[in-house]
DRENDO-1510 file (C-alpha; in Angstrom, 1 decimal, always signed):
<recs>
REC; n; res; u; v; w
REC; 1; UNK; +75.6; +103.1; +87.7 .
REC; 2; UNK; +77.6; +104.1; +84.7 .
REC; 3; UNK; +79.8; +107.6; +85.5 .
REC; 4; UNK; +79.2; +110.4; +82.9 .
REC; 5; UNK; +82.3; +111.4; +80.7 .
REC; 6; UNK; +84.1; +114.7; +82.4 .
REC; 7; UNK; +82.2; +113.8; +85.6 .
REC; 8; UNK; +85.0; +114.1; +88.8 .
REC; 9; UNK; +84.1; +110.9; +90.7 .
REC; 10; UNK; +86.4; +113.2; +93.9 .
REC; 11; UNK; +83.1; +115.3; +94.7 .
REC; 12; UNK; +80.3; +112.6; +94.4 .
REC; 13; UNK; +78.9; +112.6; +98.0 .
REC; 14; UNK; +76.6; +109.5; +99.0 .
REC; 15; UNK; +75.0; +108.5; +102.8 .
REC; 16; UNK; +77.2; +105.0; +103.4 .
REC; 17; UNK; +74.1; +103.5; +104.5 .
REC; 18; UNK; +72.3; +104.2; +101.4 .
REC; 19; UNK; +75.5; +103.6; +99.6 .
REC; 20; UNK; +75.8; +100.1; +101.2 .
REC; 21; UNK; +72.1; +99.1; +100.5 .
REC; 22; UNK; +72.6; +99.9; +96.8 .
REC; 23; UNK; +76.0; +97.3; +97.0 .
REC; 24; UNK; +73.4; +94.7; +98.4 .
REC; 25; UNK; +71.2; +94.9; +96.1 .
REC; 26; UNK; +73.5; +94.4; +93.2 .
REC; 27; UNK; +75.2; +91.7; +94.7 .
REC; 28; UNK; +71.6; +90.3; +95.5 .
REC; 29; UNK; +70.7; +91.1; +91.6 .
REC; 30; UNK; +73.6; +89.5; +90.6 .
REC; 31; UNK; +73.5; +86.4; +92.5 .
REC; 32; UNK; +76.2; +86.6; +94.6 .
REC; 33; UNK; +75.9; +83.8; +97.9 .
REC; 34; UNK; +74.7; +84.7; +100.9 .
REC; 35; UNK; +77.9; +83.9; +102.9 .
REC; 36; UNK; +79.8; +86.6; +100.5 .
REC; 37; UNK; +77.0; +89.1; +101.5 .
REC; 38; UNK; +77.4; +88.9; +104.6 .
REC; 39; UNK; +81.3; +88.8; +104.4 .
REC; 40; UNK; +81.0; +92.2; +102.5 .
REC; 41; UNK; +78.7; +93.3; +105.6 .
REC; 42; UNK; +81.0; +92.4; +108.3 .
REC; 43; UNK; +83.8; +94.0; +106.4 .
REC; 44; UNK; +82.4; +97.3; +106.0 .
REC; 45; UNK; +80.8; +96.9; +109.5 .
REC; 46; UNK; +84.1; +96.4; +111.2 .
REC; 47; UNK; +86.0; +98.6; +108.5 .
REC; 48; UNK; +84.8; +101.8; +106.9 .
REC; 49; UNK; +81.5; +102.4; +108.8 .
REC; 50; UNK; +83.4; +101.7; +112.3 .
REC; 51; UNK; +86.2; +104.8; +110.8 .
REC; 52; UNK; +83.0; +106.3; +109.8 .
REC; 53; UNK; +81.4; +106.3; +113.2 .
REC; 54; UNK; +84.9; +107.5; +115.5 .
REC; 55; UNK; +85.3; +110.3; +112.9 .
REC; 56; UNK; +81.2; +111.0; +113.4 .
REC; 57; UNK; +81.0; +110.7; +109.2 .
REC; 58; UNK; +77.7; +109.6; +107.3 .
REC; 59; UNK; +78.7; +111.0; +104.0 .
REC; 60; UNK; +81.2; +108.8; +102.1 .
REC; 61; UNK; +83.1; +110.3; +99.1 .
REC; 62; UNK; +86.5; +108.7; +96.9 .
REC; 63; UNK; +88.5; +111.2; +98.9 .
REC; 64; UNK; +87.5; +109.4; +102.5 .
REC; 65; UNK; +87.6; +106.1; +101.1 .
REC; 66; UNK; +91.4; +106.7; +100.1 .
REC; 67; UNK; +91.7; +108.6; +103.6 .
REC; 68; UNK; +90.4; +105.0; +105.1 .
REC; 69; UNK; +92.7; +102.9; +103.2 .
REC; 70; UNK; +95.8; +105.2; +104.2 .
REC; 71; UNK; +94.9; +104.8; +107.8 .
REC; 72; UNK; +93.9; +101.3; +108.5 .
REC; 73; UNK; +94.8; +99.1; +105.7 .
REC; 74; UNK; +99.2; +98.7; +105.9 .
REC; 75; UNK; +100.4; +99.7; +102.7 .
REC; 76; UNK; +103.1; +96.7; +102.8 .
REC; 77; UNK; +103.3; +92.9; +102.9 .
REC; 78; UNK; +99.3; +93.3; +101.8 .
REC; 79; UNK; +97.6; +90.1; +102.9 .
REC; 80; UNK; +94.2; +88.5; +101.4 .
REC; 81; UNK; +92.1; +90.0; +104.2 .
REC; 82; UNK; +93.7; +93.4; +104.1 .
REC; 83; UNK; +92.9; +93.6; +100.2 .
REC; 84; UNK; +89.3; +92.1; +101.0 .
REC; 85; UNK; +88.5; +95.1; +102.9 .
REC; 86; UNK; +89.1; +97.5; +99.8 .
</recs>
């Protein structure tokens, strides 16, 4: 999905669900393994869509990602995992 020029990526709005399905399916089309698949789906089960779920959110934007990353990922001594999950 290529972004059009002038085009503030802040207000795009998507359904994580949908948003998440479209992710497989690249990864699918672009033959990633099935054990990184399900990596990225345990990641974003146990990361963003968990976040998602306390805050009662279904609509993901840039703004709530960076919100996510501010509050659950720790900002120093960044390990492998932590920069897996973003």
């Amino acid at each position: 999905m290529a972004i059009l020029p002038g085009l503030n990526i802040y207000h795009m709005e998507r359904d994580i669900n949908q948003l998440i399905q479209n992710c497989l399916q690249f990864f699918s089309d672009n033959c990633y393994t099935q054990h990184r698949i399900d990596k990225y789906q345990s990641l974003w089960k146990c990361g963003i869509l968990r976040y998602m779920k306390e805050k009662d959110l279904t609509r993901y934007t840039p703004s709530l990602g960076q919100q996510y990353i501010a509050d659950c990922i720790p900002s120093d001594n960044l390990r492998h995992d932590d920069r897996e999950k973003i």
